[in-house]
Each structure stands twice: as structure tokens, then as C-alpha cells.
C-alpha positions as CSV (number, residue, x, y, z in Angstrom):
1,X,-6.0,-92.5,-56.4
2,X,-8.3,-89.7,-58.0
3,X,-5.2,-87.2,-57.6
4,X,-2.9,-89.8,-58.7
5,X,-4.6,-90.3,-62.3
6,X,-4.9,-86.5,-62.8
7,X,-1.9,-85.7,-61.9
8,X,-0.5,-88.4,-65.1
9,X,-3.4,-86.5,-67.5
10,X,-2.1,-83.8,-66.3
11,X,1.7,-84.5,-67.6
12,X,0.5,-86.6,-70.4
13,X,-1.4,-83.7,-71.8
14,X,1.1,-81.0,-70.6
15,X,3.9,-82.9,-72.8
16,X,1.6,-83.8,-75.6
17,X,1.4,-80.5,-76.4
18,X,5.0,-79.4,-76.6
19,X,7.7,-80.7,-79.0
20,X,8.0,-84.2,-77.0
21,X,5.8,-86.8,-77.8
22,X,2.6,-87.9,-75.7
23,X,-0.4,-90.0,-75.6
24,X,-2.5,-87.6,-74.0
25,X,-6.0,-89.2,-75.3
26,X,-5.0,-92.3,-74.4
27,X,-4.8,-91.6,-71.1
28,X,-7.5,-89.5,-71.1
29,X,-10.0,-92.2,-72.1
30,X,-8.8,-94.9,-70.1
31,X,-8.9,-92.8,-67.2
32,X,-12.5,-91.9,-68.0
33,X,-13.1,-96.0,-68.3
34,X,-11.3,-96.6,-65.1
35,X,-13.2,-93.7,-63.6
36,X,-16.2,-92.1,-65.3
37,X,-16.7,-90.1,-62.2
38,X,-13.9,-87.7,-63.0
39,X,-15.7,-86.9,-66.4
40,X,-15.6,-82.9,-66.0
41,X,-12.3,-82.6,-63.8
42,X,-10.4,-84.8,-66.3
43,X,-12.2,-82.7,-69.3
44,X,-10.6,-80.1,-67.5
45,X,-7.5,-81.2,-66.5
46,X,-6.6,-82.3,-69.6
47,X,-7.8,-79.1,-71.5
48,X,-5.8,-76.4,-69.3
49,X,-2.5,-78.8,-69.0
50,X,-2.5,-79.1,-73.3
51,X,-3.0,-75.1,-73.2
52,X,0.0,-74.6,-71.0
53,X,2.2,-77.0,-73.0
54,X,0.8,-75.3,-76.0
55,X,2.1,-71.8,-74.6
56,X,5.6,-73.2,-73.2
57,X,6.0,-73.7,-77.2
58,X,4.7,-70.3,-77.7
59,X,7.6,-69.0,-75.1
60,X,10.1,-71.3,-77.1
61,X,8.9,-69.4,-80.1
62,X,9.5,-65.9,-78.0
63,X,13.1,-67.0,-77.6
64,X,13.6,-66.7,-81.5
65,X,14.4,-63.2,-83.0
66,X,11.3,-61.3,-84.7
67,X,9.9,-62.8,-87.2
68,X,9.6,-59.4,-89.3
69,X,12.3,-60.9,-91.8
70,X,11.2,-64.1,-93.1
71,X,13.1,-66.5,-94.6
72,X,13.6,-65.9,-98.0
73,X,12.0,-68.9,-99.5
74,X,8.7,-68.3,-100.5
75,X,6.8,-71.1,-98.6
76,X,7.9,-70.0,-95.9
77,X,6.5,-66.4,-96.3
78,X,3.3,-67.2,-97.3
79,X,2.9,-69.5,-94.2
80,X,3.9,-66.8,-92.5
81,X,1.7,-64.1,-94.5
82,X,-1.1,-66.7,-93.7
83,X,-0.6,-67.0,-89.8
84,X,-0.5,-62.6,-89.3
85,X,-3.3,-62.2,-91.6
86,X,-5.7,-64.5,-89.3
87,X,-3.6,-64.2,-86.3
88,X,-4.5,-65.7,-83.0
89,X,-7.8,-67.3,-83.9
90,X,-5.6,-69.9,-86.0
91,X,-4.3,-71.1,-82.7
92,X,-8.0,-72.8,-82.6
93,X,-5.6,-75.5,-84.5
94,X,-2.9,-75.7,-82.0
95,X,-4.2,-79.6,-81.5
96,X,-3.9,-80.7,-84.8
97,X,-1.3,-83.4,-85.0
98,X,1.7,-82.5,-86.9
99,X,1.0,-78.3,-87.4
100,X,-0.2,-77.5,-83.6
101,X,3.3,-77.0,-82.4
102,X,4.3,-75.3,-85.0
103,X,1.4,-73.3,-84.9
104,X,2.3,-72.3,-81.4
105,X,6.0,-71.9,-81.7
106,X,5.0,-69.8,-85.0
107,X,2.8,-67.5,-83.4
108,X,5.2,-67.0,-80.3
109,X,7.8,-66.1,-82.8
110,X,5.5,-63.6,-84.8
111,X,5.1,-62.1,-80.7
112,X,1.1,-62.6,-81.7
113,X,-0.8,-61.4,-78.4
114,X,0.1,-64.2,-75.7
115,X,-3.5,-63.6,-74.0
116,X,-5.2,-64.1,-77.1
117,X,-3.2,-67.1,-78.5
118,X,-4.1,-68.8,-74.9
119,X,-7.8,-68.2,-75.2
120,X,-7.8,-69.7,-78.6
121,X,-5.7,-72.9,-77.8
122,X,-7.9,-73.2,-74.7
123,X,-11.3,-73.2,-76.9
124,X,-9.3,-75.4,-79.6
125,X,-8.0,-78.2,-77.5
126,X,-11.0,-77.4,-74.9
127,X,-13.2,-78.8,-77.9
128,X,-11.0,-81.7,-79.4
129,X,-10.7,-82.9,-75.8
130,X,-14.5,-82.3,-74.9
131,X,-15.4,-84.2,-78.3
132,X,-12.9,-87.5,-77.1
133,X,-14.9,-87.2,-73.8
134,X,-18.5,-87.4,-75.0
135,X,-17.6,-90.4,-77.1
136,X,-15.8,-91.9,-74.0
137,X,-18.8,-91.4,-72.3
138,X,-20.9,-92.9,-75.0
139,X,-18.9,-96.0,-75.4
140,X,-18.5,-97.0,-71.9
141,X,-21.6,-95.0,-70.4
142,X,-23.1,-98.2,-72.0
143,X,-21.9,-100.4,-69.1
């Protein structure tokens, strides 16, 4: 059962952080209901599976020619202006709802270091997920 419930983090959090929709903290947090036990491997689980979705949007990005020449319209190069200026450390945002996959794809595109990008998203979405655990465990700790 333990594996079982993981293994769906796992996916959930995996395709959350790719272009496809997910409900990774949803599952997250009943899982942590259904089984407080697994607090630290479902911290982790969920953490590492988000970073790896957030780099298979990175490698999308890769696909893309260089992004040396921007597109001419002028949001666009200050965006991009702004993500080489602070590179990899803005990938601490990769979980933000709406710009965290285009944050990653962005950054895969720009070829920003792959090593680097991966350590940030993994401290990033390490600390959104541990955050949605500790109030897990707050709420139903309670029991």
C-alpha cells in the first residue's frame, strides 16, 4: 500500500510540474492524512518527482533554437534580459503556479546550466512542498 501511494505522488508531482495539469498537493496531503508515517519519504518523493518534471520542461525548452535572438517585441526581451541577468537562482520559482513552467522551459531555452537550474528547482519546490507538509502535519497531527 505504502509503495502504491508513492508511486501516485510520485506521477502526480512528476506531471504537475510539466505543461499537463496536476494536483500534486492534493495528493500530497491526503496521503499524509491517510498516512502520517510516510511524512519524510512523501516530502521527498514529492520534491525530487516535481524537480524531474520541472527539468523534462527544461529539456523541452533545449529542443528550441538559442535564445540569443529574442523576439522582437520588447516584453519579451526584457523577460528574457531579466531571466540571464539572475540566471539559475530564478528557478527557486519554478513552483509558482502559472510562471514555473515557463520559467523552466525559459531557462532550458536560454541553455542556463542544467546542474544549476536542478539544484535550484529542487530547493524551490523542496521548500513549497516542505511548507504544505508541516501544515499537514499541524492540522492532522492534532488527531
Amino acid at each position: 500500500m505504502q509503495e502504491t501511494t508513492l508511486l501516485a505522488l510520485f506521477l502526480s508531482s512528476f506531471l504537475g510540474a510539466t505543461v499537463l495539469p496536476g494536483g500534486s498537493e492534493v495528493v500530497l496531503v491526503a496521503l499524509l492524512k491517510l498516512q502520517p508515517a510516510l511524512v519524510w519519504s512523501a516530502l521527498l518523493v514529492a520534491s525530487l518527482a516535481n524537480t524531474l518534471g520541472g527539468m523534462t520542461s527544461y529539456l523541452l525548452g533545449r529542443l528550441f533554437p538559442n535564445g540569443d535572438n529574442v523576439a522582437p517585441h520588447s516584453r519579451h526581451r526584457r523577460s528574457v534580459a531579466w531571466l540571464q541577468r539572475h540566471g539559475s537562482p530564478v528557478l527557486l520559482l519554478a513552483w509558482a503556479p502559472l510562471i514555473g513552467d515557463a520559467l523552466c522551459i525559459a531557462a532550458g531555452w536560454l541553455r542556463i546550466n542544467p546542474w544549476y537550474a536542478a539544484l535550484f528547482m529542487l530547493i524551490g519546490k523542496t521548500a513549497r512542498y516542505g511548507v504544505l507538509t508541516l501544515a499537514a502535519v499541524q492540522v492532522f497531527g492534532d488527531k
